[in-house]
LODO-372673 format. One record per residue (C-alpha): residue number from 1; x, y, z. Coordinates in pm, 1 decimal, padded with zeros to 6 digits, m for minus. Last residue first. Example, Ala and Ser with C-alpha at 12.3 -4.5 7.8 and 13.67 -1.06 7.14 Angstrom:
+-----+----------+----------+----------+
:  nr :     east :    north :       up :
+-----+----------+----------+----------+
:   2 :  01367.0 : m00106.0 :  00714.0 :
:   1 :  01230.0 : m00450.0 :  00780.0 :
+-----+----------+----------+----------+
END
This chain:
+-----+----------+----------+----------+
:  nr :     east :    north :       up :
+-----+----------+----------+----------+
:  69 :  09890.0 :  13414.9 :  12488.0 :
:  68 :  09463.2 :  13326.0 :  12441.2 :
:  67 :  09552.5 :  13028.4 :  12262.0 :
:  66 :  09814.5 :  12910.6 :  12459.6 :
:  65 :  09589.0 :  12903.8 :  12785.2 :
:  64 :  09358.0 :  12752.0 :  12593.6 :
:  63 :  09560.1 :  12483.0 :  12537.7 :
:  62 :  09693.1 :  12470.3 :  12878.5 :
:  61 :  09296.7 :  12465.5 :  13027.1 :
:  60 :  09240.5 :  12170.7 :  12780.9 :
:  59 :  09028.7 :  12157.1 :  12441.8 :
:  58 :  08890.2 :  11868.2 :  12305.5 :
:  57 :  08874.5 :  11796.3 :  11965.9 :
:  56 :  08683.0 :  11522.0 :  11800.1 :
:  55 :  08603.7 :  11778.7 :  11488.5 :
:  54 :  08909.4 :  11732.1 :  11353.1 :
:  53 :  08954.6 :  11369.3 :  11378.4 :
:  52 :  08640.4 :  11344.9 :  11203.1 :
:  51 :  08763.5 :  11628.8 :  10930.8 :
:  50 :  09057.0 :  11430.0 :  10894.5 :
:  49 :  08873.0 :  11079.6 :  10848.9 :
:  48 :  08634.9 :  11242.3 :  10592.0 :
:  47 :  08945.8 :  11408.3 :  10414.1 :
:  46 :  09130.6 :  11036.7 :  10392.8 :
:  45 :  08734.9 :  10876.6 :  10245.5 :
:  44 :  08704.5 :  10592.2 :  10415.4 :
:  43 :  08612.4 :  10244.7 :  10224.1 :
:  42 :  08419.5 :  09923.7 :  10386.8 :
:  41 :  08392.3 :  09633.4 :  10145.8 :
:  40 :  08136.7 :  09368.6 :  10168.9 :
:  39 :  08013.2 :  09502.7 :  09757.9 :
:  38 :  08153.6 :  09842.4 :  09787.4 :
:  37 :  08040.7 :  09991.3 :  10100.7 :
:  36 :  08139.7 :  10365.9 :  10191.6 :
:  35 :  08190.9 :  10546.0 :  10528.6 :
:  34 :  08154.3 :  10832.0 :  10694.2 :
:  33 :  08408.2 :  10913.9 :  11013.2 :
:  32 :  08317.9 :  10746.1 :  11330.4 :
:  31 :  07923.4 :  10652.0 :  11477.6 :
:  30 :  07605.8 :  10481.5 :  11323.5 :
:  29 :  07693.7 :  10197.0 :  11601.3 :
:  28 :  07762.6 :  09946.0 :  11369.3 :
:  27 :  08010.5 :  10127.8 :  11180.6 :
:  26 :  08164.2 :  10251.6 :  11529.7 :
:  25 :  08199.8 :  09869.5 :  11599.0 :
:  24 :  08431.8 :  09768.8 :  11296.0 :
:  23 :  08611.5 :  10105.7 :  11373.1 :
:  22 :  08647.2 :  09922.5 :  11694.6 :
:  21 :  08793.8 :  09637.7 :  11538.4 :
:  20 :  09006.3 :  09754.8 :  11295.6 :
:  19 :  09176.0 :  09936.6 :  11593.3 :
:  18 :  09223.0 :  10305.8 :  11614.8 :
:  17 :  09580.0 :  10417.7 :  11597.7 :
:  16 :  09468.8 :  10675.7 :  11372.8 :
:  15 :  09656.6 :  10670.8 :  11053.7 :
:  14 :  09729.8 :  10247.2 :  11122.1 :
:  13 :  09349.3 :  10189.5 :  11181.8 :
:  12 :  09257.0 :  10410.2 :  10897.6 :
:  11 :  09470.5 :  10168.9 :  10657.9 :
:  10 :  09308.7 :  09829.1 :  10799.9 :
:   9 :  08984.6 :  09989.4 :  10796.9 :
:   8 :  09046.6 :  10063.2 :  10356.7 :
:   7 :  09125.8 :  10371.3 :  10214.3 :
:   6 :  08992.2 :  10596.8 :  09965.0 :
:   5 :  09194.6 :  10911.1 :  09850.6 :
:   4 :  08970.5 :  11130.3 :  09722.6 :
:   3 :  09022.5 :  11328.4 :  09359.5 :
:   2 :  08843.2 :  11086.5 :  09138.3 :
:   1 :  08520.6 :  11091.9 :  09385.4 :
+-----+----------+----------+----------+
END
């Protein structure tokens, strides 16, 4: 885990625009980007919070409209 950038909720909150709070929830909820706990703390992985954001897609009719120009 040398190589991964860990950051705290208060850090993905300000990448994402997602507030601390309702990252708070998704945790809860079994839902967001993976997680780890160290001791009460709550780390993100920056590549696990990509690949979320990645995956949370959703295409439009002008995006796929550009896609198949």
């Amino acid at each position: 885990m040398n190589e991964k950038q860990l950051m705290s909720t208060g850090q993905v909150a300000d990448m994402t625009g997602i507030a601390a709070g309702t990252l708070s929830n998704y945790r809860h909820r079994k839902i967001g980007p993976r997680y780890y706990k160290a001791g009460r703390k709550c780390l993100y992985s920056r590549q696990d919070v990509e690949a979320w954001l990645n995956h949370s897609v959703v295409e439009t009719a002008d995006s796929l409209k550009i896609k198949a120009e």
